[in-house]
C-alpha positions in Angstrom: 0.0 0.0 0.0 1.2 3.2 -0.8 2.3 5.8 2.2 -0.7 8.0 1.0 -3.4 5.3 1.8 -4.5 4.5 5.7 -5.2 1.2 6.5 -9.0 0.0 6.5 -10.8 0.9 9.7 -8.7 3.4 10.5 -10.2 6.6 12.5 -11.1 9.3 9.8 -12.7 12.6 9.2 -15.2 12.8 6.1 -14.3 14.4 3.0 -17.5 15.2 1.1 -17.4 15.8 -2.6 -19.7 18.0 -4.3 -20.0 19.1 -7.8 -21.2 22.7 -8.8 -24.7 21.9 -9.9 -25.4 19.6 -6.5 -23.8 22.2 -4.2 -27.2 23.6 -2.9 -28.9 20.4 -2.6 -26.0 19.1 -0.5 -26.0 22.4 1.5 -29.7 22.3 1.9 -29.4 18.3 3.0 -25.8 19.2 5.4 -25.6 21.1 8.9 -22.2 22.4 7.9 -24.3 23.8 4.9 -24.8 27.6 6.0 -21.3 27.5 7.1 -20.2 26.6 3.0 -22.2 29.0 1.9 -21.0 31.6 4.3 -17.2 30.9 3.4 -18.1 31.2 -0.7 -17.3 27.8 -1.5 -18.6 27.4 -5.1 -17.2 23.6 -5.4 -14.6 24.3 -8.3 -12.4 21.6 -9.3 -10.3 20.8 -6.8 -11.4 23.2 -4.7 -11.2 22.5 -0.6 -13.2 24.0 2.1 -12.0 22.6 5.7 -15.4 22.1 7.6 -15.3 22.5 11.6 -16.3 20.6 14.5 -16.7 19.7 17.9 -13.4 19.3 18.6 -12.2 21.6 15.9 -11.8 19.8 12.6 -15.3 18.3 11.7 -14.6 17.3 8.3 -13.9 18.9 4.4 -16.1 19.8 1.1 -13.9 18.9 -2.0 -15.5 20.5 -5.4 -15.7 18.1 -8.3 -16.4 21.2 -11.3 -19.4 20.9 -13.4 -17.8 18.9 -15.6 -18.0 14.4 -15.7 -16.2 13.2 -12.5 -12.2 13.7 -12.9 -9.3 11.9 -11.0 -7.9 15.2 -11.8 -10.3 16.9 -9.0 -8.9 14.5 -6.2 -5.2 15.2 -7.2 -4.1 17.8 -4.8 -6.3 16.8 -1.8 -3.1 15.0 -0.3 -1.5 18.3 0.0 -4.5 20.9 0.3 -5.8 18.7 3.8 -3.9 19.3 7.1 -0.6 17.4 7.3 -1.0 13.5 8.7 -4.8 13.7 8.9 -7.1 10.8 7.6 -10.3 10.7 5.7 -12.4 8.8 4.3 -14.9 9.6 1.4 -18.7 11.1 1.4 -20.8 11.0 -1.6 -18.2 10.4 -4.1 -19.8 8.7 -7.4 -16.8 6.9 -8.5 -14.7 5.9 -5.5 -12.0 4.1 -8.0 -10.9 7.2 -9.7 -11.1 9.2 -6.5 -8.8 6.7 -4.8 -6.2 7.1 -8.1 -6.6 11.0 -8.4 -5.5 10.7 -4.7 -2.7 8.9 -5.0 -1.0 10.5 -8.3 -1.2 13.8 -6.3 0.3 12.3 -3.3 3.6 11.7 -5.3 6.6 13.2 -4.4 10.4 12.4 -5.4 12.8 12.7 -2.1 15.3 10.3 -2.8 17.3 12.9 -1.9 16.1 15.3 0.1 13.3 15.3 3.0 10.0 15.9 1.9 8.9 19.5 2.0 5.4 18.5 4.1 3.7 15.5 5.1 0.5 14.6 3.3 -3.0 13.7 4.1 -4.0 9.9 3.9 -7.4 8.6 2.3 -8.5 5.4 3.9 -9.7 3.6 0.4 -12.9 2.1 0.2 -13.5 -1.4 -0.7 -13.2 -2.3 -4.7 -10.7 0.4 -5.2 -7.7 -1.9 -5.3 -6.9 -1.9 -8.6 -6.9 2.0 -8.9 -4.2 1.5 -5.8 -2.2 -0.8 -7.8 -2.4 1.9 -10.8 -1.3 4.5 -8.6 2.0 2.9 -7.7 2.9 1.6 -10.7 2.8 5.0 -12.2 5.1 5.9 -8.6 7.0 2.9 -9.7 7.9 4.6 -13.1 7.9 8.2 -12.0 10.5 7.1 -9.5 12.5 5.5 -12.5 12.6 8.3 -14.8 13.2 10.7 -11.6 16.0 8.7 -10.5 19.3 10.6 -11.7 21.3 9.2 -14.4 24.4 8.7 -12.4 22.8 6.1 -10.2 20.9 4.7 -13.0 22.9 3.4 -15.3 22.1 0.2 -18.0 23.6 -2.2 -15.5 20.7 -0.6 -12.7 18.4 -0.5 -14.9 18.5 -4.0 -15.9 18.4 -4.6 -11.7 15.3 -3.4 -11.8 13.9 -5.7 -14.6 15.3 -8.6 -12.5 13.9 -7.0 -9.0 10.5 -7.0 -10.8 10.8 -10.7 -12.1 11.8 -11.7 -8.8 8.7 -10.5 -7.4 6.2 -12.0 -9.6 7.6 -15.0 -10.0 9.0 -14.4 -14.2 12.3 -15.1 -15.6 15.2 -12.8 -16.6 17.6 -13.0 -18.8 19.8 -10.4 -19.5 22.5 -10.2 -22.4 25.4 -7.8 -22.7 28.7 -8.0 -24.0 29.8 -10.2 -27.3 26.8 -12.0 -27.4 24.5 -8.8 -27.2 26.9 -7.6 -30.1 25.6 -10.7 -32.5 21.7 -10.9 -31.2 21.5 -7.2 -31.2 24.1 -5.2 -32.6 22.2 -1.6 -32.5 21.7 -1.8 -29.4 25.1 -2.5 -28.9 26.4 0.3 -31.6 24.1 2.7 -29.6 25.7 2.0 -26.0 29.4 1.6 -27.0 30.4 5.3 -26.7 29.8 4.9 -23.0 32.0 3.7 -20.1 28.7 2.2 -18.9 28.0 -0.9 -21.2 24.8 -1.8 -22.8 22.4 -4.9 -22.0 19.3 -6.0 -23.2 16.8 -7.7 -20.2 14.2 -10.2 -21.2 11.4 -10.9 -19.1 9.2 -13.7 -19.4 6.3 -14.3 -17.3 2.8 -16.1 -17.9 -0.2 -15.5 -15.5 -1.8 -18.3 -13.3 -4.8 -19.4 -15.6 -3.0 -19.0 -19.2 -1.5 -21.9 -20.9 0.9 -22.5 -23.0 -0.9 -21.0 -26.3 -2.8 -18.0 -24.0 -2.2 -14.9 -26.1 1.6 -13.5 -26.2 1.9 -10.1 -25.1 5.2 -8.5 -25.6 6.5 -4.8 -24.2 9.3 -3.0 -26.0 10.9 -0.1 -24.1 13.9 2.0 -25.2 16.0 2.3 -22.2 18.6 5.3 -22.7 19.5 5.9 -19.1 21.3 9.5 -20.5 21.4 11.1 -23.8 23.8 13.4 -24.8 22.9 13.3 -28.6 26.7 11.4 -29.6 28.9 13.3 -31.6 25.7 15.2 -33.0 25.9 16.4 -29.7 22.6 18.0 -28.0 23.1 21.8 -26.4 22.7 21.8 -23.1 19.3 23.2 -22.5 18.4 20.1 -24.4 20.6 17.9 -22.8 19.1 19.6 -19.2 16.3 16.6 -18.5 18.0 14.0 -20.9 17.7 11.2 -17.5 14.5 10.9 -18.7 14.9 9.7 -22.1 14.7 5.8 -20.6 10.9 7.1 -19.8 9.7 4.3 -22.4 11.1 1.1 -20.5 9.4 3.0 -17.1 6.4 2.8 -19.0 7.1 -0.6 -20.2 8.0 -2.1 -16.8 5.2 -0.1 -15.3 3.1 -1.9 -18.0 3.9 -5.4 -17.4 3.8 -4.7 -13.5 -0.2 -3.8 -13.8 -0.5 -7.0 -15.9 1.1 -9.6 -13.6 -0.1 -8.4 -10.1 -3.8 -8.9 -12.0 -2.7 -11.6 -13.0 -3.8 -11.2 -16.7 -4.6 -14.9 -18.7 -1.6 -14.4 -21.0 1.5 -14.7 -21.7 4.2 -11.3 -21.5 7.3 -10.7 -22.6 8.9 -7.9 -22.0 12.4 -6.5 -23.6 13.8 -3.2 -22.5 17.5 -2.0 -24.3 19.2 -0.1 -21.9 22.2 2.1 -22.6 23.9 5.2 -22.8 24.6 7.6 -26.0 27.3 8.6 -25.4 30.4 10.4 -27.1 33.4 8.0 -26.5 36.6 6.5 -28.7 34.3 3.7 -29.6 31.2 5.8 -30.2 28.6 6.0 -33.4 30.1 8.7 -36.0 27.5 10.4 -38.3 27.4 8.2 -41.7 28.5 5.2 -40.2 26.8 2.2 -41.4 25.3 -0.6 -38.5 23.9 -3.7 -39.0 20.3 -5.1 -37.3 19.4 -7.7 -35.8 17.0 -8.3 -39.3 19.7 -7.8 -41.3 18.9 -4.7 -42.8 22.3 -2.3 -43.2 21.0 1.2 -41.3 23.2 4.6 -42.3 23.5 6.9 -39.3 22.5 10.1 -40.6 22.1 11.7 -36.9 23.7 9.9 -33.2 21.2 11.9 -31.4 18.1 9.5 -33.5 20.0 6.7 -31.1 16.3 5.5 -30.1 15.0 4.2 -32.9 18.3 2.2 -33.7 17.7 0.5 -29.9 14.3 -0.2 -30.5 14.6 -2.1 -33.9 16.2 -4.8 -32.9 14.0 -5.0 -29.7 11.2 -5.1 -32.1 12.7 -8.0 -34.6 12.6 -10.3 -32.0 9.5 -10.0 -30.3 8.2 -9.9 -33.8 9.7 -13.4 -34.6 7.3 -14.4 -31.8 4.2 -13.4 -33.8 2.7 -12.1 -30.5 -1.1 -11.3 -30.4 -0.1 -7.9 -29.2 3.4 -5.8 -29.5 3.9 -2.2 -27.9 6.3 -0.3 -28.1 7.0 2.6 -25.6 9.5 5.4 -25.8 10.8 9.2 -25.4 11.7 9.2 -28.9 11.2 12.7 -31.1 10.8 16.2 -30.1 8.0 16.6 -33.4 6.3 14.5 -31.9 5.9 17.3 -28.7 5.9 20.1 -31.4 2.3 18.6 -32.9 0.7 17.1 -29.5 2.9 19.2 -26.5 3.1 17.7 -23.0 0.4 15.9 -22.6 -0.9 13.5 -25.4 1.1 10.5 -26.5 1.9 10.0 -30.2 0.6 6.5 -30.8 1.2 4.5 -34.2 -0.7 1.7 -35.3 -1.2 -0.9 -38.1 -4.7 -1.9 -37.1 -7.2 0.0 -36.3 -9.1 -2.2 -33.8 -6.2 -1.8 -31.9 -5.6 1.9 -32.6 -9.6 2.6 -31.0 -9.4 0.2 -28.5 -5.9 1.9 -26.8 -8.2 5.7 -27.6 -10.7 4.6 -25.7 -8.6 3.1 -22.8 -7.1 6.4 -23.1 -10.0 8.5 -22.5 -11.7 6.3 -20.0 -8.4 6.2 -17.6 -7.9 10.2 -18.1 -4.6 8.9 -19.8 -4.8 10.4 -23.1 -3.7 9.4 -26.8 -3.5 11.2 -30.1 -3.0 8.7 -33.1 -0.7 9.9 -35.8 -0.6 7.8 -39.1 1.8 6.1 -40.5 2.0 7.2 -43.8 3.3 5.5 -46.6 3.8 8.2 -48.8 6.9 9.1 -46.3 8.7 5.9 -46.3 11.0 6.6 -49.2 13.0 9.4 -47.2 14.7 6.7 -45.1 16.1 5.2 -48.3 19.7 5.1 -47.3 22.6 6.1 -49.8 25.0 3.7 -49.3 22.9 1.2 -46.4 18.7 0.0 -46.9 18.4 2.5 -44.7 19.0 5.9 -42.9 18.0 6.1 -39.7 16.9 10.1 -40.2 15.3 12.1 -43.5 17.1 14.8 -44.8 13.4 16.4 -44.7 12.8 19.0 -42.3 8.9 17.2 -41.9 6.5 14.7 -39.6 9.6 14.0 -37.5 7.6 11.3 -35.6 6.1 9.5 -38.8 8.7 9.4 -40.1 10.6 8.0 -37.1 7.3 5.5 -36.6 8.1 4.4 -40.3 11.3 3.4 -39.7 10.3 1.2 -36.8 7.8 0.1 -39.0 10.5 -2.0 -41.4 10.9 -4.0 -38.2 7.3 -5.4 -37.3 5.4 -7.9 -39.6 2.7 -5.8 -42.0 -0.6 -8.0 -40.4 1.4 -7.5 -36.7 -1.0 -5.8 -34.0 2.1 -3.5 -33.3 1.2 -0.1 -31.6 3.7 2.3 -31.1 4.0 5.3 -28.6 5.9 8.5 -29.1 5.8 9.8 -25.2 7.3 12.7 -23.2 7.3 11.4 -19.9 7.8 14.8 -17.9 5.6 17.5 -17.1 6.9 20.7 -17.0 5.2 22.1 -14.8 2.8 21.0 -10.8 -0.6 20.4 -11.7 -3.5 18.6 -9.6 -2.2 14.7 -9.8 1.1 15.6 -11.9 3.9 16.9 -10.3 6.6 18.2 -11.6 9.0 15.6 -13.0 8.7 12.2 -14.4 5.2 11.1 -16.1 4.1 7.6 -16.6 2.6 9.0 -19.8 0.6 6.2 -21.9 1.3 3.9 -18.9 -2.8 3.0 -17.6 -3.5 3.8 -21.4 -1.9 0.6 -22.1 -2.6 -1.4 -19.4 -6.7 -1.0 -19.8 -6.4 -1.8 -23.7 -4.3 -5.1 -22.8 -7.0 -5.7 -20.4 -9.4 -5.4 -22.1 -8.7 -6.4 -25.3 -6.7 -9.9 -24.2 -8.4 -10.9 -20.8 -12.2 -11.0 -19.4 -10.0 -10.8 -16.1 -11.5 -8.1 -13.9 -8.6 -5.9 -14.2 
């Protein structure tokens, strides 16, 4: 259970949600109602009006907005409530997504540093225990990207793969060194500027009721624990928040987390390359020429378009596999920010089943997706000059096409392949999202897997 949440049964003050239009029926049907009207409390999103009592605090109104209940309006209860105090909900419509609004806000990365206050704590109501498992997965990935690249390296990132299998009962297998150099020699041409050597971890796990031919479901994340662009080297400003560009294997193994504690009826696989682009003696050189795992010959026409090489050989072997499902997760262009910003998730996909089953997961777990196509018409600017391919266009256009395209070449035409082009920060505190590292695309992909693959209740 997360430190936000108080144990069932606990002692607990009420916290009574209210949206604009019930306000006056809930004043009318309340004692403390002369008292909300008095104060102004007009039930705004978000919006907390501390309620008193008989031995001074008697309780709290939260505002829930006029709009459809929103996670969004529980996020910063944690922090707008008295420090250490408990509560338990009043009149909330949809306790689930109450509980998870509660506990995204509740985040706070201090690794490093004590916390700047304590925080409320909800007791959750009975049923909610899946929202509480999607709440710390998303802590489980925040904490990831958060995590500072010098003590998250490839070798500690792959710890955390194993960690994970450990506790779920799935295998690992992780492969570095000469043999990562034959069964997946991008990845290795990516990593090999740094001191910090690449690996590739491989985890395998199958829930309780799926046999051996229960659908496969594989997880692809691009693991680059810092970027400094290579020898097309970033500027600093854009170098600044570069610990984050291994945001896609968070997601991944934040993913696969949801799935096995729910146990899921299938079988999951996940791969996550984890490196380090680095410039080095040994590093990628603009024009070079690398070989994939496929076999196709790519011509590196930029080091800083590093992610794309990871994830393509990543994506020829779980494609070998003919899965039912293949995702792939990753920070991986700054066009796809320039046409979406912050917030939505670039997602590519060849079937469109899949591509309105993962909107509508989107939308229904306030974890949104935009889908961008994959457009043929684009797939000649990767023709390589002296390689099959480059791994950038000499265009200046539809930067995250074109890099979707090029992942494309490595995924099976009738493959239910989906693709997301994430950020994985936000700028900037709002209700739910602090500042830092986002699980972006994270319960997205985790209700579409559900739902699509499983009549588990998930």
């Amino acid at each position: 259970m997360l430190p936000c949440f108080a144990e069932p049964g606990a002692a607990a003050l009420p916290l009574h949600a209210v949206t604009q239009a019930g306000l006056a029926d809930w004043a009318a049907a309340h004692e403390a109602g002369a008292f909300v009207r008095a104060a102004g409390f007009k039930a705004r999103s978000g919006e907390v009006l501390l309620l008193p009592g008989e031995g001074g605090l008697g309780g709290a109104v939260l505002g829930l907005g006029d709009a459809a209940p929103s996670a969004w309006s529980f996020g910063g209860a944690a922090f707008a409530l008295p420090p250490g105090s408990v509560w338990q909900l009043e009149g909330v419509p949809d306790a689930a997504r109450a509980v998870l609004g509660w506990g995204l806000g509740a985040y706070r990365y201090t690794r490093f540093k004590a916390p700047e206050r304590a925080h409320a704590l909800l007791v959750p109501p009975a049923g909610t225990e899946a929202a509480q498992r999607e709440a710390a997965a998303v802590w489980f990935a925040r904490d990831l990207i958060n995590h500072p690249a010098n003590m998250l390296g490839p070798c500690e990132l792959a710890d955390v793969v194993v960690a994970l299998g450990a506790e779920h009962g799935a295998t690992v297998r992780i492969t570095g060194g000469e043999e990562l150099e034959r069964a997946y020699p991008t990845v290795a041409a990516v990593g090999r500027g740094s001191a910090r050597p690449p690996l590739v971890a491989d985890l395998g796990w199958r829930g309780s009721a799926a046999g051996p031919d229960a659908p496969l479901v594989t997880l692809c994340g691009k693991g680059i624990c810092f970027d400094s662009g290579g020898y097309d080297l970033k500027p600093a400003a854009s170098m600044l928040r570069m610990k984050k560009d291994m945001g896609g294997a968070a997601v991944a193994l934040g993913t696969a987390r949801l799935v096995m504690q729910a146990d899921l009826p299938v079988r999951l696989r996940v791969l996550i390359g984890a490196a380090e682009n680095s410039i080095g003696a040994n590093a990628m050189r603009p024009l070079d020429v690398v070989r994939t795992r496929k076999g196709l010959t790519v011509e590196i026409g930029n080091t800083d378009a590093e992610g794309r090489l990871l994830l393509c050989d990543l994506l020829a072997d779980a494609d070998a596999e003919a899965p039912a499902l293949l995702m792939d997760f990753a920070t991986l262009t700054g066009a796809a920010r320039v046409a979406l910003g912050p917030d939505l998730v670039a997602m590519f996909a060849q079937d469109n089943g899949l591509a309105a089953a993962l909107l509508a997961a989107g939308s229904e777990a306030e974890d949104p997706l935009w889908r961008l196509p994959l457009w043929p018409g684009y797939a000649s600017w990767l023709d390589g000059q002296v390689a099959d391919l480059a791994n950038v266009s000499t265009k200046p256009h539809a930067g995250a096409v074109v890099a979707a395209l090029f992942l494309q070449r490595f995924v099976s035409p009738d493959r239910c392949w989906a693709h997301f082009d994430l950020y994985a920060w936000n700028d900037s505190p709002r209700p739910g999202r602090p500042e830092g590292g986002e699980a972006s695309g994270l319960r997205a992909a985790y209700h579409a897997i559900a739902a699509r693959l499983s009549h588990a209740d998930a």
